[in-house]
C-alpha positions in Angstrom: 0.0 0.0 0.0 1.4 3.5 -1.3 1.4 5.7 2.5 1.2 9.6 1.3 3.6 11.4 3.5 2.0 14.9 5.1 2.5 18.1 2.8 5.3 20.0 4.3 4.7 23.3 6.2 5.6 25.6 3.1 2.4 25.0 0.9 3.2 24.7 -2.6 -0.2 26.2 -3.8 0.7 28.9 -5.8 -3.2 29.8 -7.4 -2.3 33.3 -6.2 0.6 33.6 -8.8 -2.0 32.3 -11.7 -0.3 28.9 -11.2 -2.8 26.8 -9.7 -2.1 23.9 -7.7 1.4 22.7 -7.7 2.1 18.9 -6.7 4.5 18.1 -4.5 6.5 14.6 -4.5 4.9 11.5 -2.4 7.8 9.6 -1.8 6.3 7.1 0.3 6.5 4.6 -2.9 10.1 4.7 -1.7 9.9 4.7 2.6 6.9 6.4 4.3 9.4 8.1 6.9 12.8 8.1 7.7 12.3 6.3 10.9 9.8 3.6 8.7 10.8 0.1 9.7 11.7 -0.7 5.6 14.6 2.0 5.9 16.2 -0.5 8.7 15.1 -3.4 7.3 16.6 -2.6 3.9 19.8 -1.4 5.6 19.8 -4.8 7.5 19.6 -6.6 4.6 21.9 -4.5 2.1 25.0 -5.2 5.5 24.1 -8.8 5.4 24.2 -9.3 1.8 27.0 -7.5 1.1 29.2 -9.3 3.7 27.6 -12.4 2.2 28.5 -11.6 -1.5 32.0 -10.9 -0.4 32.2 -14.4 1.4 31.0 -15.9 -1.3 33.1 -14.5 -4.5 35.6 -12.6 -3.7 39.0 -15.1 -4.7 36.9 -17.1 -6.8 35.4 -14.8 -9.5 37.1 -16.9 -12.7 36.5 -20.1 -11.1 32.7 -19.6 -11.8 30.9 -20.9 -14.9 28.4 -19.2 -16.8 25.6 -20.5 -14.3 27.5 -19.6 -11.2 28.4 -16.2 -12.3 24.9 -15.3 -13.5 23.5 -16.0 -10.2 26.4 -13.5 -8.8 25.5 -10.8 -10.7 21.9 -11.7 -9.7 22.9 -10.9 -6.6 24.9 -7.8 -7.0 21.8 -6.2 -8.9 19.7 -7.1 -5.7 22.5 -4.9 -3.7 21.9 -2.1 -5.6 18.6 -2.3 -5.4 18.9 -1.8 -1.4 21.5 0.8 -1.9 19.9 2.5 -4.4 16.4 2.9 -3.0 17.6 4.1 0.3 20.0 6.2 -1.1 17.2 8.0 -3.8 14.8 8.4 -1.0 17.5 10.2 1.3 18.4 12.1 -1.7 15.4 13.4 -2.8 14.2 14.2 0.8 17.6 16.2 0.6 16.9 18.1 -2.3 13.0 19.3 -1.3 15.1 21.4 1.9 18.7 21.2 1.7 19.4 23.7 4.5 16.8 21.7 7.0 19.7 20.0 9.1 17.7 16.4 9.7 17.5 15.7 6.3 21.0 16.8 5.4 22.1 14.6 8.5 19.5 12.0 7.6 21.5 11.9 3.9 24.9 11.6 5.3 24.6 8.8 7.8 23.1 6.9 4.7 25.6 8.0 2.5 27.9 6.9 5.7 26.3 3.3 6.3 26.0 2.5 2.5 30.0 3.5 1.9 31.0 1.3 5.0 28.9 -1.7 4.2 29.3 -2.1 0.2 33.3 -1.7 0.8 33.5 -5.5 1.1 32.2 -5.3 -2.8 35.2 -3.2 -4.1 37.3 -6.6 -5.1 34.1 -6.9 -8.0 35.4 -4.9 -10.4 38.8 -5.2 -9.5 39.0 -9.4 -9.6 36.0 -9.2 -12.7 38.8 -7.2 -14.6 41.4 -9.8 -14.0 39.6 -12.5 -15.8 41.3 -13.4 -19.2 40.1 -12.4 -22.5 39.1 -15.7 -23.6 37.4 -16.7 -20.6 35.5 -13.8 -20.5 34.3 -14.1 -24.2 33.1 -17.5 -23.4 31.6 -16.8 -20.2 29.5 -14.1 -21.4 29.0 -16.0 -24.8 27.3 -19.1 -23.1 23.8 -18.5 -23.0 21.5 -15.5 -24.0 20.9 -14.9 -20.3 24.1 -13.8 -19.2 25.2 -12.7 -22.9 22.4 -9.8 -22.4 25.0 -8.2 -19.5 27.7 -8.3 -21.1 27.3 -4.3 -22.7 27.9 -3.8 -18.7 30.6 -5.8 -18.3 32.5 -4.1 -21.5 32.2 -1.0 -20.2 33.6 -2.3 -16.9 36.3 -3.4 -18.4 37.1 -0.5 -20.3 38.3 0.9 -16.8 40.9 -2.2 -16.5 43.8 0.2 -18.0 43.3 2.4 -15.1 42.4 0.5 -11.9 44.8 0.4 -8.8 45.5 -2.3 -6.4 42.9 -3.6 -4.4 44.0 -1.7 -1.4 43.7 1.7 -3.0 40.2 1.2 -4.3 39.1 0.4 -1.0 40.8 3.2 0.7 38.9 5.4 -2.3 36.0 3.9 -1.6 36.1 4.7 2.1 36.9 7.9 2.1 34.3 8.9 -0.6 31.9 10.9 1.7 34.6 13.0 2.6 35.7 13.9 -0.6 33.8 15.2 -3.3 30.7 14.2 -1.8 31.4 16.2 1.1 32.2 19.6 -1.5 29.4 18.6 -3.2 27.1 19.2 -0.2 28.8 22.4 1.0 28.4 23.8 -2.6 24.7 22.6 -2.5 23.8 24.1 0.8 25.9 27.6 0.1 23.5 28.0 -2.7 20.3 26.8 -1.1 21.1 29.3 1.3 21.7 32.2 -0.2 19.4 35.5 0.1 20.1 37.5 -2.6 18.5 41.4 -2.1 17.2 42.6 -5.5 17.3 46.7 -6.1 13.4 47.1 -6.7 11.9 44.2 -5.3 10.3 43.8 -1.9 12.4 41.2 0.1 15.4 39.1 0.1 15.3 36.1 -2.9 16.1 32.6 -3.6 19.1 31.9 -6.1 16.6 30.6 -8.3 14.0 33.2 -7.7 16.4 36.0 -9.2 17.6 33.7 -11.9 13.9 33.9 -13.1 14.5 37.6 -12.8 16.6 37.8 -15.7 14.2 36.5 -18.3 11.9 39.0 -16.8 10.5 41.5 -19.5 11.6 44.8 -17.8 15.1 45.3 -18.5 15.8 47.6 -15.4 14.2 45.0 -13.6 16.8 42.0 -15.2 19.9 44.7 -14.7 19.2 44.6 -10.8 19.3 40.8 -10.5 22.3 40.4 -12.7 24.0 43.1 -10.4 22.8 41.5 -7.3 24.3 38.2 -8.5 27.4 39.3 -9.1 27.7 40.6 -5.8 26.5 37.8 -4.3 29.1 35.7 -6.0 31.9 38.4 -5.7 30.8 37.7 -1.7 31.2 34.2 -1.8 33.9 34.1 -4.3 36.4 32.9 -2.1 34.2 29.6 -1.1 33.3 28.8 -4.4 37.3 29.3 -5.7 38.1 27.0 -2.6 35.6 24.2 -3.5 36.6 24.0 -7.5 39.9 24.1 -6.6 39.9 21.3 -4.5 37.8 19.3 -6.7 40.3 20.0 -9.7 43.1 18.9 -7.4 41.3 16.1 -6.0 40.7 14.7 -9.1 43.8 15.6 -10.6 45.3 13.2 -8.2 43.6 10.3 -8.8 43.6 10.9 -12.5 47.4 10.7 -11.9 47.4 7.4 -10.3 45.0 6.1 -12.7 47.4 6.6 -15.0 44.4 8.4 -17.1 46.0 10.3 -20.4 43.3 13.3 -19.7 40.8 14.8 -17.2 37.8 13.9 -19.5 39.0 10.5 -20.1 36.8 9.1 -16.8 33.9 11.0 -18.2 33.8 9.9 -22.0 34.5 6.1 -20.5 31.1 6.0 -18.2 29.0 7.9 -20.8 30.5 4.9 -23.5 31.7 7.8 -25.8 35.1 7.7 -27.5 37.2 10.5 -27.4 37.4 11.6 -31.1 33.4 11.9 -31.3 33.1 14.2 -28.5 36.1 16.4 -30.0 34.1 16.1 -33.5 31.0 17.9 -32.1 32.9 20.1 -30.2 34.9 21.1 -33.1 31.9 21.7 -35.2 30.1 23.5 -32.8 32.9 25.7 -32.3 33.0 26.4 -35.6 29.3 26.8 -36.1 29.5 29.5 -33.0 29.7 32.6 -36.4 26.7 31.2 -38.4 24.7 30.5 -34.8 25.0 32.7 -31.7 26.7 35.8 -33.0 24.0 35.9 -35.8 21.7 35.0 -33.6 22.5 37.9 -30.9 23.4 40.4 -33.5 19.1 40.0 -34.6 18.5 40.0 -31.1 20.3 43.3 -30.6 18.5 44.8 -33.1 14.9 44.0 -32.3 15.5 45.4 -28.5 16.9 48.3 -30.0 20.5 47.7 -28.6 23.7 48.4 -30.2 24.9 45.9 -27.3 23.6 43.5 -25.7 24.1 42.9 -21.5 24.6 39.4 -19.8 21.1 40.8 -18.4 19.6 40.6 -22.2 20.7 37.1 -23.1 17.4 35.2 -21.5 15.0 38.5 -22.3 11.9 38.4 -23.7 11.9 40.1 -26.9 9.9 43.4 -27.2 7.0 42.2 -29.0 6.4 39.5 -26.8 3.3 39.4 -24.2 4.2 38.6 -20.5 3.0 35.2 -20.5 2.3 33.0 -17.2 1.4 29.5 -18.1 -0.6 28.0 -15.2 0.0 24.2 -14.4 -2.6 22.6 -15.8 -2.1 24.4 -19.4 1.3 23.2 -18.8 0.1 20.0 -18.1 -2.2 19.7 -21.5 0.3 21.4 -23.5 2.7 18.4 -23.3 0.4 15.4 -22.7 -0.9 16.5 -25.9 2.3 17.0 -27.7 3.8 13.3 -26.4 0.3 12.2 -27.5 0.2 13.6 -31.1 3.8 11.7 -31.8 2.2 8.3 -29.6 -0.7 7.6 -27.5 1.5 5.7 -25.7 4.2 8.4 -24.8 1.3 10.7 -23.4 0.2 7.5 -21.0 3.9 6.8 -20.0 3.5 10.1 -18.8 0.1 10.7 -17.2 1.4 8.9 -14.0 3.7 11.3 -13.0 1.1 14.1 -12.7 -1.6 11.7 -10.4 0.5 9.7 -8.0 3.2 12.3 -6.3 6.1 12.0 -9.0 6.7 15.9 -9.7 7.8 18.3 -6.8 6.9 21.7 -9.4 6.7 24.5 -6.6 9.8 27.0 -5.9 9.8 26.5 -1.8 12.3 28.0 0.8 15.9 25.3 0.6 14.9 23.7 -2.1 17.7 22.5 -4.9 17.8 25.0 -7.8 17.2 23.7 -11.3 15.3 20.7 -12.6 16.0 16.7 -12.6 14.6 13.5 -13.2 16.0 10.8 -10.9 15.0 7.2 -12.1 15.4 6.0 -8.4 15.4 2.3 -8.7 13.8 -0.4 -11.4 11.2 -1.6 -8.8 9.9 1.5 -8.2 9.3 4.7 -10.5 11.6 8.2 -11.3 10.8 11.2 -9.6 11.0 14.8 -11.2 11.8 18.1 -9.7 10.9 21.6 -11.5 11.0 24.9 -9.7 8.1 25.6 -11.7 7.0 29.6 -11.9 5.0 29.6 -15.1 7.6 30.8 -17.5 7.0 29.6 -21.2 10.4 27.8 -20.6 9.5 26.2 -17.7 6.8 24.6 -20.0 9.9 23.4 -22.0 11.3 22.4 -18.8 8.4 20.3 -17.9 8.6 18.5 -21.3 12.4 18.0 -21.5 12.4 16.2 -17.3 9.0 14.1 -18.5 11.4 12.8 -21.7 13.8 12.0 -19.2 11.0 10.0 -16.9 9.7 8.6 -19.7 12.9 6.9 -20.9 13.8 5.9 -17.3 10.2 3.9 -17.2 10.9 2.7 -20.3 14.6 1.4 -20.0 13.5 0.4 -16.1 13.0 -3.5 -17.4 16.4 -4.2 -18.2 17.3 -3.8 -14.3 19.3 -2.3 -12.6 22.9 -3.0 -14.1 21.7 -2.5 -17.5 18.8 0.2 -17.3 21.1 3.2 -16.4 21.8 4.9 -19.9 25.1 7.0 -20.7 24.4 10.7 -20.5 25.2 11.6 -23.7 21.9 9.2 -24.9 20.4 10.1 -21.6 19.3 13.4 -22.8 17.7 11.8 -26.3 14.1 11.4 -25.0 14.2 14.7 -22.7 15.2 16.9 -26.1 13.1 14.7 -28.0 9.9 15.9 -25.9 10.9 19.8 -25.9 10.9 19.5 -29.6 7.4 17.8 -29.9 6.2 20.2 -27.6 7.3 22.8 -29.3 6.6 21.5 -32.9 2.9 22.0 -31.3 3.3 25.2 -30.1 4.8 26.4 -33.6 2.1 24.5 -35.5 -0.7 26.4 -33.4 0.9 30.0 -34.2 -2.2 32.2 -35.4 -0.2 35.2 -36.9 3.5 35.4 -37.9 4.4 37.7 -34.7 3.3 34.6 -32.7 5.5 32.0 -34.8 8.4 34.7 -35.0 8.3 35.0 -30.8 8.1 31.0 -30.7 11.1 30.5 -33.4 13.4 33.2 -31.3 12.4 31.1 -28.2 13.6 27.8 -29.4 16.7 29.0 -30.9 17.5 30.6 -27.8 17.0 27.5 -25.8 19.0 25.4 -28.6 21.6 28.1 -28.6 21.9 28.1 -24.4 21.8 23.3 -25.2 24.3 23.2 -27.9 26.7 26.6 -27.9 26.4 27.3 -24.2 27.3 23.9 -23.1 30.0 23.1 -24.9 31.4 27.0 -23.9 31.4 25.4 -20.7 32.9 22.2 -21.2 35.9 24.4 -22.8 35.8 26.8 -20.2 36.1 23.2 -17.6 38.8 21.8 -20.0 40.5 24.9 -19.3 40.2 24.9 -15.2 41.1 21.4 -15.0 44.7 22.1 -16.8 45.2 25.4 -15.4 44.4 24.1 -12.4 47.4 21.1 -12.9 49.8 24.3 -12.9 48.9 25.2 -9.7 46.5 26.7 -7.4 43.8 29.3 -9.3 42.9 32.5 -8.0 39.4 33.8 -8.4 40.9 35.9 -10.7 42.0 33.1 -12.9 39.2 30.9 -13.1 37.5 34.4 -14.2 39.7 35.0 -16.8 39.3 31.4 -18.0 35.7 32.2 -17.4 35.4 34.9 -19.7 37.8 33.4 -22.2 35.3 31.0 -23.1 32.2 33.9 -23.5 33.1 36.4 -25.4 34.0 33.5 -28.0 30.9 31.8 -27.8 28.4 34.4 -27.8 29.8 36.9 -30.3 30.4 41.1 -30.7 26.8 41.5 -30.1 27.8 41.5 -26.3 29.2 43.4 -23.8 30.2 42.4 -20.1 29.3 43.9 -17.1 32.0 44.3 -14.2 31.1 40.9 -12.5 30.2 38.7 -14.6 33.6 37.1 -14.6 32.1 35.1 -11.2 28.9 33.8 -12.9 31.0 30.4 -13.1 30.5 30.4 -9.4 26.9 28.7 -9.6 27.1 26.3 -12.3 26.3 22.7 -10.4 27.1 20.9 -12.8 30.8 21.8 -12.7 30.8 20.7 -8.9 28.7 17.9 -9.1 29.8 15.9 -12.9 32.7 17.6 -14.0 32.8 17.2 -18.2 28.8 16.3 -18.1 27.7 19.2 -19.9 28.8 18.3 -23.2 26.0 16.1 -23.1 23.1 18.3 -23.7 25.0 19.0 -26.9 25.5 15.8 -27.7 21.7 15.3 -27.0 20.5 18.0 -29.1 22.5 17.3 -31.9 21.1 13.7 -31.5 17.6 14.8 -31.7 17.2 17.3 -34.6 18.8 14.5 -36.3 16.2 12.1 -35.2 13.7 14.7 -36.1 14.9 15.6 -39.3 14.0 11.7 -40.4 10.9 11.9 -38.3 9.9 14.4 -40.2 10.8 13.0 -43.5 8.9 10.1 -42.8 11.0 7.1 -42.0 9.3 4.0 -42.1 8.9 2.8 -38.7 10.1 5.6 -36.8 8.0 5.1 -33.9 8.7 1.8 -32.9 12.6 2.1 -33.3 12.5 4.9 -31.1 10.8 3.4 -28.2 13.1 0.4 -29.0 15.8 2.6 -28.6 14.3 4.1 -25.2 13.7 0.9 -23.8 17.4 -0.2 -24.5 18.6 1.7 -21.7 22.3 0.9 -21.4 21.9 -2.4 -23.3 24.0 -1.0 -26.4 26.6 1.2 -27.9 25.4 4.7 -29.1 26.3 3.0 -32.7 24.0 -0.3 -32.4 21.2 2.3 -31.3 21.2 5.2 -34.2 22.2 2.3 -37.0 18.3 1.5 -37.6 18.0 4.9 -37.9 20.8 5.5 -40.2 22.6 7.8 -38.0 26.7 7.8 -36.8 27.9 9.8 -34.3 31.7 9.0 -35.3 30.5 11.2 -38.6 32.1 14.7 -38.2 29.1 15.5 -40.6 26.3 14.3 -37.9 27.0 17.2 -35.9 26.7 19.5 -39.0 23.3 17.8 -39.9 22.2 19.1 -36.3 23.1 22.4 -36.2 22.2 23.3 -39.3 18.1 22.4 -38.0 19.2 25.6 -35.1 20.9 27.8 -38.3 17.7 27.3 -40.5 15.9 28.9 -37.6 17.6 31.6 -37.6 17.6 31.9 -41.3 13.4 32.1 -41.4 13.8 34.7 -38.3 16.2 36.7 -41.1 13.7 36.3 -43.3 11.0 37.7 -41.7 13.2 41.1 -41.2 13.6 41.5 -44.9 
């Protein structure tokens, strides 16, 4: 039975705002309370079994046949089920109020117990990896059962080059939650707890409150937040230099004992993703930067008026645009009927989310900034959070999380080793359902003003996916080496920082004094260093997929939900060869960005 946990104090109900009722998440599918009987029962169990599994294997790995080790990777899915579930309910709990000190306790004593009593399980991939090449093909070649894990075992092994002793990775593993973990947190909470005073506006603000700010239509209005946040960052500067540098270092040192030829290497092996096609579509979105962004901005400049554009125009609404506030459930239609005009089946994958607890949408005092869908584990559901505040974008928002639910439902059967998807393919289904959505939305345009307002919209948002990203993987690229010389000032990483800007977004912009420490609030930088280059691996993925969507590919339906449902069962090439698609193709990435440039050539067009 599904227990519904009490509504927290701070009611999400925002009808006042034009919003209407905002769900919050039940996460009782998961535990009903911290102090439930499951959470200890599941720890129990996830101590016994781990201490079990070691017993068991650990010294005896290549001894087993393909029976015996089927049944021990049985098991080890089973652990991180336990793990995983307790560890996503702690998590999420976490994220509603990061600066409530029970749940952030409540998340580290997990985060504690889980550490201590999986470390027995560290010898896994360290004895798995010291099985022979010819064993291991025929192990994993004797029967389709264990044959259909073997995408997880290759990617294990790709690590084999770069593992240390057995000692070391235990030590690693041990001291985990005092590593990044614990930066991670620190970073997290800093920016929970910030209260950011706004010139103009009646009381002290959330991070993400005065982010909204700057998308506001009144530019004196977006001048004020971009100033306050520069102060606010120049204020903290010192914290947020502290915790990237120690990140940097941290994980230039264990790059260096790895042995690991570069400081992206760790990220291009989990996300499956070889080296040279990530340096192809940076490369040609580099290049594409002339005929995109500064094209882009220079029309943008013009149709505000501007001979230059601020950091505070960027997000802005252009002039002939309406102040729009979506209420929920418009949002909610908008994109049930979008997923529903490409399949029925999309739109009911979807539904759930919106009726049984799985959105947290409303902007509440310590919650995490941003938007995410977190798949959780197999057995149970994924879980999405929006700070939700009726933007047009945050419909986009709403769209591109549910793609991301709707793949991790999708991909869930595989289990738990082989449901988790690289994050460069992660991102296919959440891009996938911005552009149905907006597809809609352009195919409902009554006059020419309206389609023009939607077109500038989407570019922007493909612009801020494809250019903006990989301006910050350049600008983290540049960090992590600088940072190999020794120790960066705040003044360095904002020099680095504004390296990386002025390239990518063109003459069409001037800085203000203090933008050089907007770096400073960028999770993703803490949290996954190297991640972001795959929203622009994502996007470029999906106006592919669209393009031959739209040309009318025979079967197009049914290979992409074959492809969703995949999870991490294949290589990015078995998945877009039905398709007739290859990432290792420099011209791919071209095929992609020219969908953004042909945007911006009909926006041209309608100056002339």
């Amino acid at each position: 039975m599904t227990i519904r946990l009490p509504r927290p104090v701070f009611d999400a109900d925002a009808s006042a705002g034009g919003l209407g009722k905002l769900p919050d998440w039940n996460l009782g599918d998961l535990y009903a309370a911290p102090d439930a009987p499951e959470v200890a029962r599941d720890m129990a169990e996830l101590v016994t079994a781990c201490a079990a599994f070691a017993a068991d294997y650990e010294g005896k790995l290549a001894t087993l046949d393909a029976s015996g080790m089927l049944d021990c990777i049985r098991r080890h899915e089973r652990i991180e089920a336990l793990a995983g579930r307790v560890m996503s309910y702690a998590g999420l709990r976490y994220y509603q109020n990061t600066v409530d000190a029970m749940r952030a306790k409540f998340l580290s004593d997990c985060q504690d117990k889980v550490t201590e009593y999986t470390t027995p399980l560290v010898f896994f991939s360290l004895e798995f990896n010291r099985i022979e090449d010819d064993a291991y093909t025929a192990l994993f070649s004797a029967n389709d059962a264990i044959a259909r894990y073997k995408p997880v075992f290759d990617r294990m092994r790709a690590m084999k080059p770069y593992q240390l002793s057995d000692e070391l990775e235990r030590f690693l593993h041990d001291q985990s939650t005092v590593g990044a973990s614990a930066w991670n947190k620190l970073f997290d909470e800093t920016m929970a707890g910030l209260s950011i005073t706004v010139a103009g506006e009646a009381e002290p603000m959330s991070l993400e409150a005065v982010l909204n700010l700057l998308s506001e239509p009144e530019r004196p209005r977006r001048e004020a937040a971009a100033r306050a946040l520069a102060e606010v960052f120049g204020n903290n500067i010192k914290l947020f230099s502290r915790v990237h540098n120690t990140l940097a270092k941290e994980k230039e040192i264990e790059d260096r004992w790895r042995k690991m030829p570069t400081p992206q290497t760790a990220r291009h092996l989990s996300n499956d993703v070889e080296p040279e096609v990530v340096a192809a579509l940076r490369n040609a979105v580099v290049a594409a930067y002339p005929k995109l962004s500064h094209r882009y901005y220079r029309l943008k400049a013009k149709w505000m008026g501007l001979g230059k554009l601020q950091v505070w125009d960027r997000n802005a609404p252009l002039p002939m645009e309406e102040k729009k506030t979506v209420g929920w459930e418009d949002a909610r239609e908008t994109v049930l009927a979008a997923y529903a005009s490409f399949a029925p089946e999309m739109a009911d994958l979807a539904k759930p989310f919106f009726e049984k607890g799985w959105i947290d949408a409303g902007v509440k005092p310590g919650k995490a900034p941003g938007a995410f869908a977190h798949p959780t584990v197999t057995e149970v559901h994924p879980y999405v959070m929006l700070n939700y505040l009726g933007k047009p974008r945050d419909v986009m928002t709403l769209a591109h999380e549910l793609g991301h639910g709707v793949h991790q439902v999708l991909a869930a059967p595989q289990g738990e080793m082989l449901s988790q998807t690289p994050l460069t393919l992660a991102e296919t289904a959440s891009v996938f359902g911005e552009m149905l959505t907006f597809r809609k939305l352009l195919a409902q345009a009554a006059t020419p003003a309206e389609r023009k307002i939607l077109l500038a919209g989407k570019v922007e948002d493909m612009i801020n996916t494809v250019v903006r990203q990989i301006a910050f993987y350049d600008f983290e690229c540049k960090l992590h080496a600088a940072r190999r010389a020794g120790e960066l000032t705040p003044e360095d990483i904002g020099t680095l920082w504004m390296s990386v800007q002025g390239e990518s977004l063109g003459d069409a912009f001037e800085f203000m004094e203090g933008y050089e420490s907007f770096w400073a609030y960028i999770p993703h930088f803490v949290h996954s260093p190297f991640y972001v280059y795959a929203y622009a691996f994502g996007d470029g993925l999906v106006n592919a997929l669209y393009a031959l969507y739209e040309e009318g590919l025979p079967g197009f339906e049914d290979k992409y939900f074959e492809m969703l449902k995949a999870g991490g069962s294949k290589h990015h090439r078995e998945l877009l060869a039905p398709f007739g698609l290859d990432a290792s193709d420099p011209a791919f990435w071209d095929k992609g960005l020219s969908m953004i440039a042909s945007m911006i050539d009909e926006l041209e067009a309608m100056e002339a």
